[in-house]
MIKOL-587174 format. One record per residue: residue in three letters; residue number from 1; x, y, z of N, C-alpha, C in turn. Coordinates in steps of 0.2 Angstrom, whole numbers, plus 2048, in hexadecimal, padded with zeros to 3 digits. Example, Ala and Ser with C-alpha at 12.3 -4.5 7.8 and 13.67 -1.06 7.14 Angstrom:
REM residues 2
{code->ALA; pos->1; n.px->842; n.py->7E4; n.pz->827; ca.px->83E; ca.py->7EA; ca.pz->827; c.px->842; c.py->7F0; c.pz->827}
{code->SER; pos->2; n.px->840; n.py->7F5; n.pz->823; ca.px->844; ca.py->7FB; ca.pz->824; c.px->840; c.py->800; c.pz->827}
This chain:
REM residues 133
{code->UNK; pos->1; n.px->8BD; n.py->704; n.pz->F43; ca.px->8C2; ca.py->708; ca.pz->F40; c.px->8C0; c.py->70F; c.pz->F3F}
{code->UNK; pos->2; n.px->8C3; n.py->714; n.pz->F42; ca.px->8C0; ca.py->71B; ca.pz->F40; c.px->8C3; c.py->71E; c.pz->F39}
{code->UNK; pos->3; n.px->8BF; n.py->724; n.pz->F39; ca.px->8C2; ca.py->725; ca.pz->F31; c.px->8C9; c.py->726; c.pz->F31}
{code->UNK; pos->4; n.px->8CD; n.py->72A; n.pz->F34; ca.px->8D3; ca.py->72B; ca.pz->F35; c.px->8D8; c.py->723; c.pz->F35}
{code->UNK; pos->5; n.px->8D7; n.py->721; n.pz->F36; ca.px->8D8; ca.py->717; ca.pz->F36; c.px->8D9; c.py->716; c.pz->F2F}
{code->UNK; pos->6; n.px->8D2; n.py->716; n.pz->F2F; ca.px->8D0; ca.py->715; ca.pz->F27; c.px->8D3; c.py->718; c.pz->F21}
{code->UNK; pos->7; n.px->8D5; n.py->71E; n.pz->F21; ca.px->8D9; ca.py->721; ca.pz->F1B; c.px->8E0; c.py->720; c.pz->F1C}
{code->UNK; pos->8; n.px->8E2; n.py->71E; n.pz->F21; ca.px->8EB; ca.py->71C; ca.pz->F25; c.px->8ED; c.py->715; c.pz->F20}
{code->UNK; pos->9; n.px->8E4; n.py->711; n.pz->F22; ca.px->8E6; ca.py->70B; ca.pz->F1D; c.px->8E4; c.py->70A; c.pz->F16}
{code->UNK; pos->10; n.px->8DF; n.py->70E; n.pz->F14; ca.px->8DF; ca.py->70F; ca.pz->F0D; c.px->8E6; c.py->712; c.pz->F08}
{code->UNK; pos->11; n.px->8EB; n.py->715; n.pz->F0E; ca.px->8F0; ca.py->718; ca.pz->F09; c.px->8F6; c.py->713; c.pz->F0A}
{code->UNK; pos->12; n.px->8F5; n.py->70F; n.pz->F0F; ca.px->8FD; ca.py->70D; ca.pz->F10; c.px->8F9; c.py->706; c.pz->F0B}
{code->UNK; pos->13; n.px->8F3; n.py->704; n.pz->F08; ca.px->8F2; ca.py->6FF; ca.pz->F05; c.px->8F5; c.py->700; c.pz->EFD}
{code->UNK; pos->14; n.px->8F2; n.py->705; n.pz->EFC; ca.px->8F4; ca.py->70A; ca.pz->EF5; c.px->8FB; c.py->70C; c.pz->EF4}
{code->UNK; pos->15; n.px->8FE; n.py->70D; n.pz->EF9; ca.px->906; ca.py->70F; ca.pz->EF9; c.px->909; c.py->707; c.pz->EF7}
{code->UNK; pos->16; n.px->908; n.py->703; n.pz->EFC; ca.px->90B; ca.py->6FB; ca.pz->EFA; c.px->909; c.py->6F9; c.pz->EF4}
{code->UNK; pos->17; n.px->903; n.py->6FA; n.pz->EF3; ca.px->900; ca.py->6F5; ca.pz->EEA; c.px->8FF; c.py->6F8; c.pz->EE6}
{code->UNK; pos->18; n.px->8FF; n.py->701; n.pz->EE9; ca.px->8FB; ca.py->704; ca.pz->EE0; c.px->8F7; c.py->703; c.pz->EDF}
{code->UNK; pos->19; n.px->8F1; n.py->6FC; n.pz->EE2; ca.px->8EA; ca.py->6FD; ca.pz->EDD; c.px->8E5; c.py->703; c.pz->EE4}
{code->UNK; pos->20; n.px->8E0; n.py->706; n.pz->EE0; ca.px->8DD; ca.py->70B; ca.pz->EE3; c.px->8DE; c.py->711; c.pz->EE0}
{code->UNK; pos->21; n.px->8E1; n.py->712; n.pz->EDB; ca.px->8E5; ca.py->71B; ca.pz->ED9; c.px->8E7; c.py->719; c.pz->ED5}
{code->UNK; pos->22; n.px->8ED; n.py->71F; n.pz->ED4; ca.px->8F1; ca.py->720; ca.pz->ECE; c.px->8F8; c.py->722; c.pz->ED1}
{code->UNK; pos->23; n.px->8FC; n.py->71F; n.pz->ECF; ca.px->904; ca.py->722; ca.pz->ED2; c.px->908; c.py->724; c.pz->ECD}
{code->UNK; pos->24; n.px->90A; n.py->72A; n.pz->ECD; ca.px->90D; ca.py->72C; ca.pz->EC9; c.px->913; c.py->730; c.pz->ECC}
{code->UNK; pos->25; n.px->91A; n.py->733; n.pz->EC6; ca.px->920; ca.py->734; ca.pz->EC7; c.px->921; c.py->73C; c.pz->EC5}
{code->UNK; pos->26; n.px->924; n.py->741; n.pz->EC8; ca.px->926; ca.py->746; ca.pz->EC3; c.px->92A; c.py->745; c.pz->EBE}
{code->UNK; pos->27; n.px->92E; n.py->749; n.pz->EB9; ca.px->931; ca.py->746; ca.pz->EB6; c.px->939; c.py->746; c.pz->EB5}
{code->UNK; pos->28; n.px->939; n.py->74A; n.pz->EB9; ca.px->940; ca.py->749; ca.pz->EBF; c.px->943; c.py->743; c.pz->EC1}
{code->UNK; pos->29; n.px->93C; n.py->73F; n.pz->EC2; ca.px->93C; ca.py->736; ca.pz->EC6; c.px->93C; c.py->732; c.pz->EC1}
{code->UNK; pos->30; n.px->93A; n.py->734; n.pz->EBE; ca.px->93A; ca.py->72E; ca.pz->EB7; c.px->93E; c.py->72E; c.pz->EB4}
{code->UNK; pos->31; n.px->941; n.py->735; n.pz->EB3; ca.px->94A; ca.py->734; ca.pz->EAE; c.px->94F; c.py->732; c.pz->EB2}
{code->UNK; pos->32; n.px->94D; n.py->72E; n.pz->EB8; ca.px->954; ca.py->72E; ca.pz->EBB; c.px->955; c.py->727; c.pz->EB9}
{code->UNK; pos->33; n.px->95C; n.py->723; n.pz->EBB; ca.px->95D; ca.py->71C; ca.pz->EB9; c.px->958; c.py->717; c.pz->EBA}
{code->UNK; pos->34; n.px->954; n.py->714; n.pz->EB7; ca.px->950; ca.py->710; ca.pz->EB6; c.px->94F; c.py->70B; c.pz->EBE}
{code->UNK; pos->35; n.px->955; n.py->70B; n.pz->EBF; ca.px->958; ca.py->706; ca.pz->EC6; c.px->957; c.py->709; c.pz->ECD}
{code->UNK; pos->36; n.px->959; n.py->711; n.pz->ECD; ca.px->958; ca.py->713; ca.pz->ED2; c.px->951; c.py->716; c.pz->ED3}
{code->UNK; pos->37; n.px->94B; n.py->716; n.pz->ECB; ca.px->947; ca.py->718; ca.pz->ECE; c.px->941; c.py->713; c.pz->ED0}
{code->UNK; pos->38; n.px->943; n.py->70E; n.pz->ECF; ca.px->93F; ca.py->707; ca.pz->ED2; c.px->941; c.py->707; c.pz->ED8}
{code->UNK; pos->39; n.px->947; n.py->707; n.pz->EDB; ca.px->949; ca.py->709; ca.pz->EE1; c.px->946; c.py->70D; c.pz->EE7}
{code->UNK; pos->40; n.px->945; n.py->714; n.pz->EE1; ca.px->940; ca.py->718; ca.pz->EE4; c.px->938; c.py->716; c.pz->EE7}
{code->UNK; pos->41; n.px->938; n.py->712; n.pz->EE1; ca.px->92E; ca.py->710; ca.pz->EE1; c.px->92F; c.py->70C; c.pz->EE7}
{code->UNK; pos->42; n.px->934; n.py->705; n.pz->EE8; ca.px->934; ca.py->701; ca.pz->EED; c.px->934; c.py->706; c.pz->EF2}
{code->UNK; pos->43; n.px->939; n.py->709; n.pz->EF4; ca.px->939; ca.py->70D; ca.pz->EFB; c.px->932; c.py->70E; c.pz->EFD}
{code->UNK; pos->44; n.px->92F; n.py->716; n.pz->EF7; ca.px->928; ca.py->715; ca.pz->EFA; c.px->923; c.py->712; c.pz->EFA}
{code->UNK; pos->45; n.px->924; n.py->70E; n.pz->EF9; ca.px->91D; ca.py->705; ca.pz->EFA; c.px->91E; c.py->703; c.pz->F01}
{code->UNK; pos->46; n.px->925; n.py->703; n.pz->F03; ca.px->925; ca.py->701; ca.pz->F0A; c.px->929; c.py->707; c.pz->F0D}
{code->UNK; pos->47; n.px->927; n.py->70D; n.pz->F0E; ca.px->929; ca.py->710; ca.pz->F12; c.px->923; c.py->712; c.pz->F19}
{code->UNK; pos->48; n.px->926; n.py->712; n.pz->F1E; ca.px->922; ca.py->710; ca.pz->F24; c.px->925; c.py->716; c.pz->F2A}
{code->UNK; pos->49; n.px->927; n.py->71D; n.pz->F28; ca.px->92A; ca.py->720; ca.pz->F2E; c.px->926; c.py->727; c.pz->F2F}
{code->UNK; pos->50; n.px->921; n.py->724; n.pz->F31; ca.px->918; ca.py->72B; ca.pz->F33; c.px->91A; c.py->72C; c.pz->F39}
{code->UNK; pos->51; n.px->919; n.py->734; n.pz->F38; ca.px->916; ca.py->736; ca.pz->F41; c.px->911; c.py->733; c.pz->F44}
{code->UNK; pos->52; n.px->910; n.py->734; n.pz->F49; ca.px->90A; ca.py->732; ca.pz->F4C; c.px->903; c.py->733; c.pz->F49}
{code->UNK; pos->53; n.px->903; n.py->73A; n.pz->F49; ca.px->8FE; ca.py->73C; ca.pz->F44; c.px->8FC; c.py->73E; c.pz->F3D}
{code->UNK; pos->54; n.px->901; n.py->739; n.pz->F3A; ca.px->8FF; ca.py->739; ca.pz->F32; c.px->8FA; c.py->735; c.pz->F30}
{code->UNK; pos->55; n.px->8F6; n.py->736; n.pz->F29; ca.px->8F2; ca.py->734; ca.pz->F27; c.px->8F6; c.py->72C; c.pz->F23}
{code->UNK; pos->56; n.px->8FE; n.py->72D; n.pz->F22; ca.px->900; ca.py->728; ca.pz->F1D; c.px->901; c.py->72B; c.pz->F16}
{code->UNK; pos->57; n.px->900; n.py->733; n.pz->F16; ca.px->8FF; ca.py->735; ca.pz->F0F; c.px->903; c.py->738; c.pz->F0B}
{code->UNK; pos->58; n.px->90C; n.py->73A; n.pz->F0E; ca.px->910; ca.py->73D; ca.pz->F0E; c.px->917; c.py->73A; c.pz->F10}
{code->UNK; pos->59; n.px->91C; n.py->73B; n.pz->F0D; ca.px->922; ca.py->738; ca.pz->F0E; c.px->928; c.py->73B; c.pz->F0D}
{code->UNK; pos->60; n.px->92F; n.py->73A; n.pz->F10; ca.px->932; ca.py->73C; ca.pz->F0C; c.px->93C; c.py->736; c.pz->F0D}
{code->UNK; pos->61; n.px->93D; n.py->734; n.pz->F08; ca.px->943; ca.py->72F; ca.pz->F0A; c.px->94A; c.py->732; c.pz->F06}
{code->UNK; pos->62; n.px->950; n.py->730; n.pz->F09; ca.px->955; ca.py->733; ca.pz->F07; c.px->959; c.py->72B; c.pz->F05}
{code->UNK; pos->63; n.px->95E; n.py->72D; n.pz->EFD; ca.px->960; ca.py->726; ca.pz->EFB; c.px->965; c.py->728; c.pz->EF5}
{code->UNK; pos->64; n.px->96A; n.py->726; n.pz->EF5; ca.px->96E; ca.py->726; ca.pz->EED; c.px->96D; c.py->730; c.pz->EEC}
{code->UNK; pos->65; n.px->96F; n.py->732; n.pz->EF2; ca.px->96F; ca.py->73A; ca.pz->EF0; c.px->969; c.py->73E; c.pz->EEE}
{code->UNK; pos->66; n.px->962; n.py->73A; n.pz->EEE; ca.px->95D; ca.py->73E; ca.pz->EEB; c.px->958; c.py->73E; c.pz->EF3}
{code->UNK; pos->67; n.px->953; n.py->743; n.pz->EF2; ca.px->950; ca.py->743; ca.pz->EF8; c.px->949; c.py->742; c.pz->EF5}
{code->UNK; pos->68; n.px->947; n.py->73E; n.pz->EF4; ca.px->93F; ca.py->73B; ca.pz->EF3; c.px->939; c.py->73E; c.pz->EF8}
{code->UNK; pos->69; n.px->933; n.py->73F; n.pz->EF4; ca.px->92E; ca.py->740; ca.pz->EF9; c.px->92A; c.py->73D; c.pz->EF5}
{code->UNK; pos->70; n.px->923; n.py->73C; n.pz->EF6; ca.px->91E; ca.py->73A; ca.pz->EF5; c.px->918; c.py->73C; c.pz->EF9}
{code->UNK; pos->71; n.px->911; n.py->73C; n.pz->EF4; ca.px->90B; ca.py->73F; ca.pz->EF8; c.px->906; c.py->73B; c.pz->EF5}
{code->UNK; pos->72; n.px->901; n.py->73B; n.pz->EF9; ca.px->8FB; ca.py->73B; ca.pz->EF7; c.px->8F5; c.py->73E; c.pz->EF5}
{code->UNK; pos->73; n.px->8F1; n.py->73F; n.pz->EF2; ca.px->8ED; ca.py->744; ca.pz->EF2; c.px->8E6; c.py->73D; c.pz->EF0}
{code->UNK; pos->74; n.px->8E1; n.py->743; n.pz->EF2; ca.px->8D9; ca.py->740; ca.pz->EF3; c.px->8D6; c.py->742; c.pz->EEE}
{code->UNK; pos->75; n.px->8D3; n.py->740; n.pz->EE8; ca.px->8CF; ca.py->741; ca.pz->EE4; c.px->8C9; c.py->73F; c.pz->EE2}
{code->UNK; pos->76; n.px->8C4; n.py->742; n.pz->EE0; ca.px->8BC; ca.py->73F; ca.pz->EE1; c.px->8BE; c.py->738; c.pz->EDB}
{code->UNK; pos->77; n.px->8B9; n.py->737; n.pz->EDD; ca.px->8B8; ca.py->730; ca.pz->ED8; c.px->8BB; c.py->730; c.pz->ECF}
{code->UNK; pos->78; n.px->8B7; n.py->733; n.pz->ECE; ca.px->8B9; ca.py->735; ca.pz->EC7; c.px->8BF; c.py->739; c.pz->EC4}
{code->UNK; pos->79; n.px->8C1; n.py->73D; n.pz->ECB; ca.px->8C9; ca.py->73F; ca.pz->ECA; c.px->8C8; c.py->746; c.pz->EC8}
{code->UNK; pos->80; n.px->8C3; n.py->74B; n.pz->EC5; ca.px->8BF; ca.py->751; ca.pz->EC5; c.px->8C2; c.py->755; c.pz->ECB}
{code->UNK; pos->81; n.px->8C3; n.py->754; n.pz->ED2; ca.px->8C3; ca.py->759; ca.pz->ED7; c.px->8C4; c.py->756; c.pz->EDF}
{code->UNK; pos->82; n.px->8C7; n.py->759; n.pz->EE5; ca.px->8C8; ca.py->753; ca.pz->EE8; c.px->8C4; c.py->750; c.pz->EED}
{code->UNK; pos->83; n.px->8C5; n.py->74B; n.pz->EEF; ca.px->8BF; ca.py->747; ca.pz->EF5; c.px->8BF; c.py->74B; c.pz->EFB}
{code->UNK; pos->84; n.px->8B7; n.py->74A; n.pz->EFB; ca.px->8B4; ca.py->74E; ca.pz->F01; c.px->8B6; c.py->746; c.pz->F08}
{code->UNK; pos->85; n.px->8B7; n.py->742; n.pz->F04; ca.px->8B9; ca.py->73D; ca.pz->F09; c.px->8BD; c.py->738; c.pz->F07}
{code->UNK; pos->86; n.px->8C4; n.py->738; n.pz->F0B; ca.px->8C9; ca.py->734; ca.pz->F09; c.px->8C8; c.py->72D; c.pz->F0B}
{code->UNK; pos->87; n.px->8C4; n.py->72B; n.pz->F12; ca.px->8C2; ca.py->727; ca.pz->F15; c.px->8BF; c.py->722; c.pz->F12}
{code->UNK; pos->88; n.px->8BB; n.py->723; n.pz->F0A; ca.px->8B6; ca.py->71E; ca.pz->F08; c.px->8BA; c.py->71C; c.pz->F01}
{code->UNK; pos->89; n.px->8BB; n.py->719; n.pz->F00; ca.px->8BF; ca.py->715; ca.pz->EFA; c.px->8BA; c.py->718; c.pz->EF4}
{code->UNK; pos->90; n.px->8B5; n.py->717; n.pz->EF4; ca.px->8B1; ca.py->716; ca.pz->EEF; c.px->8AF; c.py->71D; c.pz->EED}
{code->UNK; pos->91; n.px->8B1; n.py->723; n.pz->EF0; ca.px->8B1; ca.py->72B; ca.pz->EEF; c.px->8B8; c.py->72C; c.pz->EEF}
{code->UNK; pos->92; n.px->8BE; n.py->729; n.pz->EED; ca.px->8C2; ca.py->72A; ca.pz->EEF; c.px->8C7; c.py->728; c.pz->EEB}
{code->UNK; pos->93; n.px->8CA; n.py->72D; n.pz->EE5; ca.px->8D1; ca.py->72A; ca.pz->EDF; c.px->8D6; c.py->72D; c.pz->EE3}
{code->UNK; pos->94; n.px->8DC; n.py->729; n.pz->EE5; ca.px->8E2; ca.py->72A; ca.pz->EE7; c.px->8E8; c.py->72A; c.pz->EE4}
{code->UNK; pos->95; n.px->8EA; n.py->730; n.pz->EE1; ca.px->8F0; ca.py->733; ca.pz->EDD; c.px->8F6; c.py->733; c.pz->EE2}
{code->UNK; pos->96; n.px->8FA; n.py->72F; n.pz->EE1; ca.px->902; ca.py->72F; ca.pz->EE5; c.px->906; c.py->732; c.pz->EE0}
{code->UNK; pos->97; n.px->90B; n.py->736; n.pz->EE0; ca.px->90F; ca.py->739; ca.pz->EE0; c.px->915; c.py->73A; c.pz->EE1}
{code->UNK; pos->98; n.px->91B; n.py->738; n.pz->EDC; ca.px->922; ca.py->735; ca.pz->EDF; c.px->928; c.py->73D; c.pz->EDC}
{code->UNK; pos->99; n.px->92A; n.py->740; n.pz->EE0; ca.px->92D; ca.py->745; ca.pz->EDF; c.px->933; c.py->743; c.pz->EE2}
{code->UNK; pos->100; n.px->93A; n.py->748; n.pz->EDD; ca.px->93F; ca.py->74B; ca.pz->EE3; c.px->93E; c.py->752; c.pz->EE4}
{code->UNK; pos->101; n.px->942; n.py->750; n.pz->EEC; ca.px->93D; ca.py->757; ca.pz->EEF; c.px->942; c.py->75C; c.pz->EED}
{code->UNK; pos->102; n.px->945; n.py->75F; n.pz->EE8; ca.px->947; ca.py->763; ca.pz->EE4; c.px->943; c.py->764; c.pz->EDD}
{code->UNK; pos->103; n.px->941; n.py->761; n.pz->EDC; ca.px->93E; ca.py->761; ca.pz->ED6; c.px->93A; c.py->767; c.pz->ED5}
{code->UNK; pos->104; n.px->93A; n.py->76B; n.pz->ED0; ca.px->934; ca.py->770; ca.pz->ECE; c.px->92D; c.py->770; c.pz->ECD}
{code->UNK; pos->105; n.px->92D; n.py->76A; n.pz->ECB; ca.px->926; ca.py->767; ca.pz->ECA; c.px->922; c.py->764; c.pz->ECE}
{code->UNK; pos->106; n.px->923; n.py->762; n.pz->ED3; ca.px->923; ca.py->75D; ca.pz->EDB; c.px->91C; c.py->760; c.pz->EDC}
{code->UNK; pos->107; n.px->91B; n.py->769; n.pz->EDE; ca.px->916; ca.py->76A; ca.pz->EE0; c.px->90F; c.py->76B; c.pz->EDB}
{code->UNK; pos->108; n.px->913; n.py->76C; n.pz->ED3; ca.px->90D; ca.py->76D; ca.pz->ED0; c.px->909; c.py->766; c.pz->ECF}
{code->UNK; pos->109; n.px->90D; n.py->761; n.pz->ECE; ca.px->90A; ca.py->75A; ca.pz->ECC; c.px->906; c.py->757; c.pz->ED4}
{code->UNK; pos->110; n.px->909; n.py->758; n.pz->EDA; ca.px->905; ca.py->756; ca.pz->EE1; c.px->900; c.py->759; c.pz->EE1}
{code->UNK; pos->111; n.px->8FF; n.py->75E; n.pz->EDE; ca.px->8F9; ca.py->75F; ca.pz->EE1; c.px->8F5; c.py->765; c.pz->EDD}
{code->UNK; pos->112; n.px->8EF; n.py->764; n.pz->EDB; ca.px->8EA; ca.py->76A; ca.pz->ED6; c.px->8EC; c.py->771; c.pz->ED9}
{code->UNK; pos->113; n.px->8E9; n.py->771; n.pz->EDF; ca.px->8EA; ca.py->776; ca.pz->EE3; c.px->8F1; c.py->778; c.pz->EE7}
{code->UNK; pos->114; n.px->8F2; n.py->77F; n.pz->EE7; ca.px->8F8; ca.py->77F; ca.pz->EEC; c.px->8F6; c.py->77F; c.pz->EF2}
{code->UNK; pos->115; n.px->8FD; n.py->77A; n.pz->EF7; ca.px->8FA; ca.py->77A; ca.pz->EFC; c.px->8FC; c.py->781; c.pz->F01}
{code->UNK; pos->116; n.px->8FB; n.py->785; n.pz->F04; ca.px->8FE; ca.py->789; ca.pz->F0A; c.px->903; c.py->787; c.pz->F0D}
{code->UNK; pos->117; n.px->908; n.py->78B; n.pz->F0C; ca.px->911; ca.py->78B; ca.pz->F0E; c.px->911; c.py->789; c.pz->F14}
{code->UNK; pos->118; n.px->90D; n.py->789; n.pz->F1A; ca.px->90D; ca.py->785; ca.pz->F21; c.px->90A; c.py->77F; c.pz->F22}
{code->UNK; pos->119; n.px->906; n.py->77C; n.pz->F1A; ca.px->904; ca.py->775; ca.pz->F1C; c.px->909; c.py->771; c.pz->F19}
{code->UNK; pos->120; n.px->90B; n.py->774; n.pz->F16; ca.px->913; ca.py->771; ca.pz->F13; c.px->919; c.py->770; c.pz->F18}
{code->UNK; pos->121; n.px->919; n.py->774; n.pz->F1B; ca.px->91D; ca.py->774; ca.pz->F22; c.px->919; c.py->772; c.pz->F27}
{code->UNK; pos->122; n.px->915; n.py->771; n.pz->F29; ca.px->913; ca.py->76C; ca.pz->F2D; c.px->914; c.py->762; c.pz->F29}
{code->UNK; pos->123; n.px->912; n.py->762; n.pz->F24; ca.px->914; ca.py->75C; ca.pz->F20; c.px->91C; c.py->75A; c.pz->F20}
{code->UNK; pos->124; n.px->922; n.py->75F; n.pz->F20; ca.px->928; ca.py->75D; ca.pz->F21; c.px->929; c.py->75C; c.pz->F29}
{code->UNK; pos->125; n.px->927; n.py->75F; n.pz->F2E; ca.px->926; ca.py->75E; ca.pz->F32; c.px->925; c.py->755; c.pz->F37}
{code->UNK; pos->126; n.px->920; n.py->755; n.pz->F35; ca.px->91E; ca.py->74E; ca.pz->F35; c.px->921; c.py->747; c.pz->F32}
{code->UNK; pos->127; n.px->924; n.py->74A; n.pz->F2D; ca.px->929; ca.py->745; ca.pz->F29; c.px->92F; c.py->743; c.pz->F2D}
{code->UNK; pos->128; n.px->931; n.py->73C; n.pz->F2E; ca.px->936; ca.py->73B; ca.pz->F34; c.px->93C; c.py->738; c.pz->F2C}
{code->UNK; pos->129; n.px->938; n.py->738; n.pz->F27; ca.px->93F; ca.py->734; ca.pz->F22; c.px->941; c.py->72E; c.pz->F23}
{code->UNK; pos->130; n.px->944; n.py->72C; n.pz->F1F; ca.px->947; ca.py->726; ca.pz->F1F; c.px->94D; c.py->725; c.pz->F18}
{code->UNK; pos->131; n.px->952; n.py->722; n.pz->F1D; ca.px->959; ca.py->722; ca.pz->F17; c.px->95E; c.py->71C; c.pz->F18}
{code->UNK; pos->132; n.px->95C; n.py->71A; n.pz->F10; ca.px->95F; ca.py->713; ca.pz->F0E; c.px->963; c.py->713; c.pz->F0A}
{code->UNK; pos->133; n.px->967; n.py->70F; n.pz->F0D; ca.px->96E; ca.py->70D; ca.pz->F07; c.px->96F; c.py->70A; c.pz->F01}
C-alpha cells in the first residue's frame, strides 16, 4: 500500500468510527436541532463522493436547506503543530471538522493556519457533493 493509500484509509477509518483524533462542530452545528445535527454526523461517517484524487480529507453534503462540509487536518502527535506525516498513524492526531459552509467560523476552527484562496478552490473543485432527503 503506498502512502497516498494509506492516508485515503487512515481518514475514511476515522471519518466512520471517530477513534484516531478528535471530531469536532463549529457552533453554528451544534445549535442546530439536536436531530438534524446527528443527521449531519451520520451523513459524514458515511459519506463516499471523492474525486479521483482526493486524499479523503474534505467534503461537502447538501440536506434540510443547510450546506455542510467537513475537513480534516494532520496534526503531530501531541497536537502542538501539524504532521510532517499524515501516512503514520503514530505521528499523526486527526482533527475533523464539521462546518456550514456559511458559517464564519468554518475557516478559523479547520485549520491554525490560513490556507491560500486557490487551495480552497481547488478543494471545492474536487468536491462532487452529495444530497439527501
Amino acid at each position: 500500500m503506498g502512502r497516498r493509500e494509506k492516508i485515503i484509509a487512515l481518514n475514511d477509518e476515522f471519518r466512520r468510527t471517530f477513534k484516531g483524533g478528535r471530531v469536532q462542530m463549529t457552533p453554528a452545528v451544534y445549535n442546530l436541532d439536536p436531530q438534524l445535527r446527528g443527521r449531519a454526523i451520520w451523513a459524514m461517517a458515511r459519506y463516499n463522493r471523492f474525486a479521483a484524487d482526493s486524499e479523503h480529507d474534505w467534503g461537502v453534503m447538501i440536506f434540510a436547506g443547510y450546506s455542510f462540509e467537513w475537513h480534516i487536518e494532520y496534526r503531530t502527535a501531541n497536537g502542538a503543530g501539524l504532521s510532517a506525516d499524515p501516512a503514520d498513524p503514530k505521528k499523526t492526531f486527526r482533527v475533523l471538522t464539521l462546518y456550514i459552509a456559511t458559517d464564519p467560523l468554518a475557516k478559523s476552527n479547520a485549520q491554525t493556519e490560513p490556507a491560500p484562496a486557490q487551495e480552497h478552490q481547488s478543494n471545492a473543485k474536487r468536491a462532487t457533493g452529495t444530497r439527501l432527503r
